[in-house]
C-alpha positions in Angstrom: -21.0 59.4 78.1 -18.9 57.6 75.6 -16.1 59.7 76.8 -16.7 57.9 80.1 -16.7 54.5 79.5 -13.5 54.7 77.5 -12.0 56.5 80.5 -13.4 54.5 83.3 -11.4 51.0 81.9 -8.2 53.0 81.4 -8.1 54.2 85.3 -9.1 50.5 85.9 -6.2 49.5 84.0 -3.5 51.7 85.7 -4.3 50.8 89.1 -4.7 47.0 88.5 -1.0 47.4 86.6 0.0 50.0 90.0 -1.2 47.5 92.5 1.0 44.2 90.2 3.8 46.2 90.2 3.7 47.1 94.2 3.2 43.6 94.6 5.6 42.6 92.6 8.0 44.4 94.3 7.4 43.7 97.6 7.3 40.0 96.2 11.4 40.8 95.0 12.1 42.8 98.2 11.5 39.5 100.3 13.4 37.4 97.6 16.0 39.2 98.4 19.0 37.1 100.2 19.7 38.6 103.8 22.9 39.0 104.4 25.8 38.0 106.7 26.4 40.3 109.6 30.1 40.9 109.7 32.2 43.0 112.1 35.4 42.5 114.1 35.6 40.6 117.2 35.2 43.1 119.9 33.9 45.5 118.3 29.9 46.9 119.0 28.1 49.1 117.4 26.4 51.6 119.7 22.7 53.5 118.0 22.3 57.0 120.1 21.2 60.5 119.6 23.9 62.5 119.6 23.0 64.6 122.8 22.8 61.2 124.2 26.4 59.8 123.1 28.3 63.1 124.0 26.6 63.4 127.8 26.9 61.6 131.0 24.9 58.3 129.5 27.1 58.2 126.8 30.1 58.9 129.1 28.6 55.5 131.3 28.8 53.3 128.2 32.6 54.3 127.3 33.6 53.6 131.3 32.5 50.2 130.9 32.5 48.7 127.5 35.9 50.9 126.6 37.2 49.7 130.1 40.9 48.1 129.8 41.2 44.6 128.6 42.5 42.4 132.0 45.6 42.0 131.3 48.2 43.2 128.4 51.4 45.9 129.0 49.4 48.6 127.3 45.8 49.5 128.3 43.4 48.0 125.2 39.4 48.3 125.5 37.0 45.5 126.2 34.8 46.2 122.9 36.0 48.3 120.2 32.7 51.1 119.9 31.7 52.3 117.1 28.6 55.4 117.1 25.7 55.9 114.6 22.5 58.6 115.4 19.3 57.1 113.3 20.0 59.5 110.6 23.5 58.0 109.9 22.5 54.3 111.0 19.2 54.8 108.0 21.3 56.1 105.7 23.8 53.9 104.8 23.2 49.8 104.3 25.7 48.6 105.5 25.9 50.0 108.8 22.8 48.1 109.5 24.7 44.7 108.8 27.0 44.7 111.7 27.2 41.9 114.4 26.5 43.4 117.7 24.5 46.8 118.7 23.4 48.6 121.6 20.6 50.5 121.3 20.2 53.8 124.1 16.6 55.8 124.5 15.1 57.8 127.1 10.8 56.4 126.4 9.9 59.7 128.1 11.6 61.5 124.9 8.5 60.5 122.4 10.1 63.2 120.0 13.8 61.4 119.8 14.2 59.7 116.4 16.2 57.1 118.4 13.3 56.5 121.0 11.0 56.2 118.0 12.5 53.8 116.7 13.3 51.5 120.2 9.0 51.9 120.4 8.1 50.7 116.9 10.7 47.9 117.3 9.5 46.5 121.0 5.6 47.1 120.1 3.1 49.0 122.7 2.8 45.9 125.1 6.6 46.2 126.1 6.7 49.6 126.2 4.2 50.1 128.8 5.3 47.0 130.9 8.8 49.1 130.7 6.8 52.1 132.2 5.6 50.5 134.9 8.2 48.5 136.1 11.7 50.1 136.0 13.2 46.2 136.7 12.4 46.0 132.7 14.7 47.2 131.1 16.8 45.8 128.3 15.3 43.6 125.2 17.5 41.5 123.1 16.8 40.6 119.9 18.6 39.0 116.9 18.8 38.9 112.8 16.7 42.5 112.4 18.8 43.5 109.4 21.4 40.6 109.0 22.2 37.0 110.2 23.9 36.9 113.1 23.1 39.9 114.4 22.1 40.5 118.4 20.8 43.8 119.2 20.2 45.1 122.8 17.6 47.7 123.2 18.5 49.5 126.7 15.8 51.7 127.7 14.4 53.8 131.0 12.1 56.7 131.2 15.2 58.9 132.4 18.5 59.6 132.1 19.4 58.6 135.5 17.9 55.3 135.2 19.5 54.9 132.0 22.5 55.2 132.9 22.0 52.6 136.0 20.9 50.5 134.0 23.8 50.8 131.7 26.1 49.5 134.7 23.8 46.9 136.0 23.3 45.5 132.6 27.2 45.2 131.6 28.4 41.8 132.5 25.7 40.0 130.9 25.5 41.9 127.6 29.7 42.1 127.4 29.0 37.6 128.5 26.4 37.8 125.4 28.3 39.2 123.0 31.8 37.3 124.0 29.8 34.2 123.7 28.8 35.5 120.0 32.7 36.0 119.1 33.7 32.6 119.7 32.4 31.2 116.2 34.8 33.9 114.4 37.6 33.4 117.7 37.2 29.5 116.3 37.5 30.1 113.0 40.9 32.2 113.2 42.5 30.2 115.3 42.1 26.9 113.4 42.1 28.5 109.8 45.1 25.9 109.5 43.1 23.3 111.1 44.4 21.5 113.5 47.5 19.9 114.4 47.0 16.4 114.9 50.6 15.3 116.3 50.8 17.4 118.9 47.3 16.9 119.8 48.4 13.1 119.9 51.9 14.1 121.9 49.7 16.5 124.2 47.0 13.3 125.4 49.8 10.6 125.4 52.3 12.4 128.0 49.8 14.6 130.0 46.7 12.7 129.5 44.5 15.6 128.3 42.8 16.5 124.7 43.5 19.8 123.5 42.9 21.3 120.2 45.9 22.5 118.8 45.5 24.9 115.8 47.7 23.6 112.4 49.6 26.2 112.6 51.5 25.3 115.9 54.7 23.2 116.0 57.0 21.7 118.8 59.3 23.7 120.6 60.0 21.6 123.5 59.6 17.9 124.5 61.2 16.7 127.2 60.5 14.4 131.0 59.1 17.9 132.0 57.0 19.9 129.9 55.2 20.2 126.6 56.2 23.8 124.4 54.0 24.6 121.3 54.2 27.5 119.6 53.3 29.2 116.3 55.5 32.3 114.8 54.8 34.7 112.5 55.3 38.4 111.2 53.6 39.6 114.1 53.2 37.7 117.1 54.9 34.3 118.3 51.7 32.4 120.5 53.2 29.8 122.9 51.5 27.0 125.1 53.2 25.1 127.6 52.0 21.6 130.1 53.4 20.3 133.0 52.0 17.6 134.9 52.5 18.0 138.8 51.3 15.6 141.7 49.0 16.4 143.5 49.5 16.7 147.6 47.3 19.2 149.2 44.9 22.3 148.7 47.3 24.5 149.3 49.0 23.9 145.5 46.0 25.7 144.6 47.6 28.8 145.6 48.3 31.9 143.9 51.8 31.9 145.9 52.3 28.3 143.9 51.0 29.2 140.6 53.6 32.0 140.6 56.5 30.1 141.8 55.6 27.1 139.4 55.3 29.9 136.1 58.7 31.9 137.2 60.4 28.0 137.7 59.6 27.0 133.9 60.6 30.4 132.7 64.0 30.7 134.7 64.6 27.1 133.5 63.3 27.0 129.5 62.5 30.7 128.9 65.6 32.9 127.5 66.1 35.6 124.8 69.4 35.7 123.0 71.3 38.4 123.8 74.8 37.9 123.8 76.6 37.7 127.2 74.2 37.9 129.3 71.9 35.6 131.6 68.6 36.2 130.3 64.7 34.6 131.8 61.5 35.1 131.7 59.6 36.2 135.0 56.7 37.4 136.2 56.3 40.9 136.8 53.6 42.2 139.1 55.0 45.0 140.3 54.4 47.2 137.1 50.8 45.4 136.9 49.6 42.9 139.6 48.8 39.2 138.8 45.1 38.4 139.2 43.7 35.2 140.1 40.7 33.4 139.7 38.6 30.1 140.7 37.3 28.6 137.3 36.1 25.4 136.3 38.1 23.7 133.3 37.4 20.4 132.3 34.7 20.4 134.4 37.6 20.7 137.2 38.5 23.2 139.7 40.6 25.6 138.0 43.0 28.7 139.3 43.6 31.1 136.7 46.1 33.5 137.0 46.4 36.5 134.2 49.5 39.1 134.0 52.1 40.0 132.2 55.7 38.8 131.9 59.2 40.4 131.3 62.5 39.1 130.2 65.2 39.3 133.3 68.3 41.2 131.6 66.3 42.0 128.4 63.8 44.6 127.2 61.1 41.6 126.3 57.8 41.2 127.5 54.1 40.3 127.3 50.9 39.0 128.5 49.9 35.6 129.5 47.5 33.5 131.3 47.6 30.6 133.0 45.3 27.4 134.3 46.1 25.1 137.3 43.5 22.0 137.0 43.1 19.6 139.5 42.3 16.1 137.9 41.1 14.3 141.3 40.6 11.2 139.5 44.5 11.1 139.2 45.6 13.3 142.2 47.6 15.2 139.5 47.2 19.0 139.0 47.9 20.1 135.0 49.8 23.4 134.6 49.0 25.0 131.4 50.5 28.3 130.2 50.1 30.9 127.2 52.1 33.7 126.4 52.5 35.9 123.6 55.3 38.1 122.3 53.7 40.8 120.2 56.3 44.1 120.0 54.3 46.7 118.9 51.3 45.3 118.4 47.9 44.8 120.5 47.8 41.7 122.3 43.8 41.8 123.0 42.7 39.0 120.2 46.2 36.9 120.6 45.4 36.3 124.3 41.9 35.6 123.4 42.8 33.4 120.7 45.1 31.3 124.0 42.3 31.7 126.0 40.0 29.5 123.4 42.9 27.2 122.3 43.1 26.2 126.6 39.7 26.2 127.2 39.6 22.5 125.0 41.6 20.9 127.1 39.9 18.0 128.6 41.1 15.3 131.2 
């Protein structure tokens, strides 16, 4: 009996120090400082089973987040994929500290690791809402594993419906997770900060605001137009203005976008090869122009995207360009970027115009 008092205390004694120890774990576990998501711009993280990824669903996914970037010389992707399975997603940290994923199940397949996972995430209430009714179909949710992180569950209860939902589902996710990018776009384009002179020179002769990043300087102030540009290793980025009176709707043309682009580059655009008449132009033969209505400025906009070529030379590029109409002024703003990136992808350059033009501001 005096065996069993002594032993009774001493099982006591473990379990009480067991259950501090779990505790006190658990305790430094949530201590812990979450991390930063990181990741490229562009680039998503897709979580599959591997059947999954190498079939027809994953096949969907490729045709439209892998689809060619509108518009450089060489085709680019949209997003940049990268592709875990649970086993390889669990197994490694750091792969679970990325910016943007898409997550793929079939909720009929109760025995796929990745289906699993989508049900223990989105609870038993969602799930059976998903079941019945096939409008519900993609969760979003952010910060699981990192700050900053969105994650878009995409779910059906077949393959078929998966893979419709895939496509119906595209525009909003890819508008979700461009949105995401622009704190990183931001925060590589004005690494230099920003460039206060020619933000002042830009407002006093065109009478807009645009943020110019530090690392621009002046290549061209004249009566006509305003040339900025920044040069480096890699790519030279250029933005031009013009200011143009306004007349009619018809300026808002794709016909006069064109002809007012190829005027400013047979005029002020030349390479310097020797003997030899040399200007830029655009070429939409190769690749056609495309055109859009946007609002800039909280203006009407026409946006035309395409790529450029160097009459008499072997340059070229991509570039994209805004005509604004300013109906307090009757004036229309023209404002152009181009890059000049040999051998390199122009994806993030032209993104990196995009944001610097989307600031400007009558």
């Amino acid at each position: 009996m005096k065996q069993l008092q002594i032993f009774v205390p001493v099982i006591c004694s473990t379990l009480l120090l067991l259950s501090i120890s779990a505790c006190n774990e658990a305790v430094q576990e949530s201590l812990k400082p979450v991390p930063n998501a990181f990741g490229r711009v562009n680039q998503v993280t897709v979580i599959a089973d591997k059947e999954m990824w190498e079939g027809p669903i994953g096949d969907t996914l490729r045709d439209y987040y892998g689809s060619p970037f509108i518009i450089v010389p060489q085709p680019e992707p949209v997003f940049d994929l990268w592709y875990f399975d649970m086993d390889a997603l669990m197994g490694d940290r750091t792969r679970r500290e990325m910016r943007h994923y898409v997550v793929l199940c079939n909720l009929s397949d109760t025995n796929s690791p990745t289906t699993q996972f989508v049900l223990k995430d989105i609870g038993e209430e969602k799930a059976r809402r998903a079941k019945e009714d096939p409008a519900y179909h993609t969760i979003i949710a952010k910060d699981k594993w990192a700050k900053g992180q969105i994650l878009v569950y995409q779910f059906a209860h077949s393959d078929d419906a998966l893979i419709a939902n895939i496509k119906k589902g595209f525009s909003a996710i890819a508008k979700r997770f461009n949105e995401s990018d622009k704190v990183k776009i931001e925060a590589s384009v004005f690494l230099d900060g920003e460039n206060r002179r020619l933000m002042d020179a830009v407002r006093a002769k065109m009478g807009v605001s645009m943020r110019i990043p530090g690392d621009y300087f002046m290549a061209m102030d004249n009566e006509e137009i305003i040339w900025m540009r920044k040069e480096n290793q890699k790519v030279s980025s250029n933005v031009m203005l013009k200011k143009i009176k306004y007349t009619d709707q018809s300026q808002l043309s794709k016909e006069n976008i064109k002809a007012i682009r190829d005027s400013i580059g047979r005029k002020y655009v030349s390479s310097t090869l020797p003997n030899m008449r040399t200007y830029m132009r655009i070429n939409d033969k190769d690749l056609p122009m495309f055109i859009y209505p946007k609002t800039l400025s909280n203006n009407y906009a026409l946006e035309a995207r395409g790529i450029w070529e160097m009459e008499n030379d072997y340059m070229g590029g991509s570039f994209i360009s805004y005509l604004v109409h300013n109906p307090n002024k009757n004036e229309l703003i023209f404002v152009d970027g181009f890059v000049y990136a040999p051998g390199q992808d122009k994806r993030d350059f032209m993104q990196h115009l995009e944001y610097i033009i989307s600031s400007l501001k009558f």
